[in-house]
C-alpha positions as CSV (number, residue, x, y, z in Angstrom):
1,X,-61.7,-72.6,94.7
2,X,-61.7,-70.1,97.6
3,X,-61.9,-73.1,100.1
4,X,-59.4,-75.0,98.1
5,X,-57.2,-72.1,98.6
6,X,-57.6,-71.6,102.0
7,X,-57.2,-75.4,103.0
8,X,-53.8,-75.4,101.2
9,X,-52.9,-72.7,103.1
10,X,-52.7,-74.4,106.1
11,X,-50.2,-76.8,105.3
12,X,-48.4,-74.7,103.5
13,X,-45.3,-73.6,106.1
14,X,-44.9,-76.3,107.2
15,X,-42.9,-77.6,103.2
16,X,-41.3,-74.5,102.8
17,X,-37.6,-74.0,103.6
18,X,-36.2,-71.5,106.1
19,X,-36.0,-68.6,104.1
20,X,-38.2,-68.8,101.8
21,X,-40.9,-66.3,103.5
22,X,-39.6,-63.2,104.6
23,X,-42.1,-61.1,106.8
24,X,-41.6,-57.0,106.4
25,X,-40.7,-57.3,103.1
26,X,-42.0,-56.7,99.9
27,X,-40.8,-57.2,95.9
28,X,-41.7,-55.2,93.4
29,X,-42.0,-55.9,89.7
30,X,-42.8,-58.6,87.7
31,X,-46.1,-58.8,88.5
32,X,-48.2,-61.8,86.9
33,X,-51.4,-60.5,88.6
34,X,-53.1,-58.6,91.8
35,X,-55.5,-60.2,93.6
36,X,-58.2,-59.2,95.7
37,X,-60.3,-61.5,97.9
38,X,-59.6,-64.7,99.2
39,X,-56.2,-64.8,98.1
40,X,-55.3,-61.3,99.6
41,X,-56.6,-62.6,103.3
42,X,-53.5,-64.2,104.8
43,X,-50.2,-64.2,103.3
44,X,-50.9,-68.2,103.6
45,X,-53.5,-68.0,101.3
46,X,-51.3,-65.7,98.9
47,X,-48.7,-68.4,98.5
48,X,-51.2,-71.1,98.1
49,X,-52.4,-68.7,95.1
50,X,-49.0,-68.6,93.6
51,X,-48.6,-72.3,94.1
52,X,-51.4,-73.1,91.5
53,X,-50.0,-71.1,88.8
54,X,-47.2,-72.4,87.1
55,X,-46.4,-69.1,86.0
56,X,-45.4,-67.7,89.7
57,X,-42.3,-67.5,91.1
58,X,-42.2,-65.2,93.9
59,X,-45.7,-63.6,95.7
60,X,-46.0,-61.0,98.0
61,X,-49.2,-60.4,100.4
62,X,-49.6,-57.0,101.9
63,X,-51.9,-56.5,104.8
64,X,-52.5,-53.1,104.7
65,X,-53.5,-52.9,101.0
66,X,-55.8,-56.3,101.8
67,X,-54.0,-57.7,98.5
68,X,-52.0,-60.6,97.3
69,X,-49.4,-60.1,93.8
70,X,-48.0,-62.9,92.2
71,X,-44.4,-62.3,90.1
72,X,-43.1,-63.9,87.2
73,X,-39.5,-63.9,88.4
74,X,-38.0,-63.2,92.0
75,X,-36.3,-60.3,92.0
76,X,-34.9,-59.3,95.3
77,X,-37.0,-58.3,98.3
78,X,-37.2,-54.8,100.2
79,X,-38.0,-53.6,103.2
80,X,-41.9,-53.0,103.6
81,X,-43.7,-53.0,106.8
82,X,-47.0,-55.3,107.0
83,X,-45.9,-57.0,103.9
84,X,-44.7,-60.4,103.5
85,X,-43.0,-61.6,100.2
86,X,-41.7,-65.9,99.4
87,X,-40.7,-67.9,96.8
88,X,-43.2,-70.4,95.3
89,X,-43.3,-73.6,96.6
90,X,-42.2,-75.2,93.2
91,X,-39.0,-72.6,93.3
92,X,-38.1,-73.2,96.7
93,X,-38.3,-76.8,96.3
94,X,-35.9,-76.4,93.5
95,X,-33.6,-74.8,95.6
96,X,-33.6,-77.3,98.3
97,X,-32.9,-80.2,95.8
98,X,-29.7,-78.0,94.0
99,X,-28.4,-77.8,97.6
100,X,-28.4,-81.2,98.8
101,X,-26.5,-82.5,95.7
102,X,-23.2,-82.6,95.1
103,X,-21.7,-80.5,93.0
104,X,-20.4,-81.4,89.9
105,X,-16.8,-81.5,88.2
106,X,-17.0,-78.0,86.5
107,X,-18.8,-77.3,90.0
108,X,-15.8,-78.6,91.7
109,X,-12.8,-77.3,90.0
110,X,-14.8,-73.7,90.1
111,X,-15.0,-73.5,93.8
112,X,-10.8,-75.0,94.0
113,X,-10.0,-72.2,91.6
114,X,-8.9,-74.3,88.9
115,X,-11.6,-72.6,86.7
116,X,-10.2,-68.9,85.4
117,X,-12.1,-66.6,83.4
118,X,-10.1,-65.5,79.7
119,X,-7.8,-62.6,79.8
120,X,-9.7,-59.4,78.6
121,X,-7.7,-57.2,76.3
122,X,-8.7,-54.0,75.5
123,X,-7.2,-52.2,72.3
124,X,-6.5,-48.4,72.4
125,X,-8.7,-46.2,70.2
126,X,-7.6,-45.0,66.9
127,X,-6.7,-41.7,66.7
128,X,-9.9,-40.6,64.5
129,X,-11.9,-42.0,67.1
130,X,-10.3,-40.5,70.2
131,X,-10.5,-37.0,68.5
132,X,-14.2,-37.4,67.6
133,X,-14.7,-38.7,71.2
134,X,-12.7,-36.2,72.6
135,X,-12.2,-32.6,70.7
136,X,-10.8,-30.7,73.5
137,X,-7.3,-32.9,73.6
């Protein structure tokens, strides 16, 4: 497994979109699992980990720490020296495909403003509740 790992690492940039690794940051919860070992060598070798669990969505590799964590969701990265942090490859590839295509009519008439979102109307308190909220009026 740990040469499997390491040999999918090397491909691995190379099918990943722009923007899908960031190096110096980090994310922070969510975590699946921490791993130690061959998976925490190379930030490579972390994504490849992430890639073979279906669960992943988002890994981050820190080099000082020697360790690799794989998250269940992406939340959004922060700054963190010596860390690097991506998507999974089966995430980013989503991402790519919902680019390229074109959107659809909702999609459309959305982004010409056609779409509006319902009034919101907001009733005043009854006097019993506005005195119990507020005693001192």
């Amino acid at each position: 497994m740990i040469v499997m790992l390491l040999i999918a690492s090397l491909s691995l940039p190379h099918g990943v979109p722009a923007g899908a690794i960031l190096h110096g940051e980090e994310r922070r919860g969510a975590v699946l699992v921490r791993l130690q070992g061959a998976p925490a060598l190379s930030w490579q070798a972390c994504a490849a980990a992430c890639g073979y669990r279906e669960a992943c969505q988002a890994w981050t590799h820190n080099a000082y720490q020697n360790r690799c964590t794989l998250h269940a969701a992406p939340l959004p990265p922060r700054p963190f020296p010596g860390a690097v942090t991506g998507l999974s490859p089966s995430l980013a590839a989503r991402i790519e495909r919902a680019i390229e295509r074109e959107p659809s009519a909702r999609e459309r008439e959305a982004l010409e403003g056609g779409v509006s979102a319902p009034p919101v109307v907001i009733s005043p308190l009854p006097e019993s509740a506005q005195s119990q909220l507020f005693p001192e009026r």
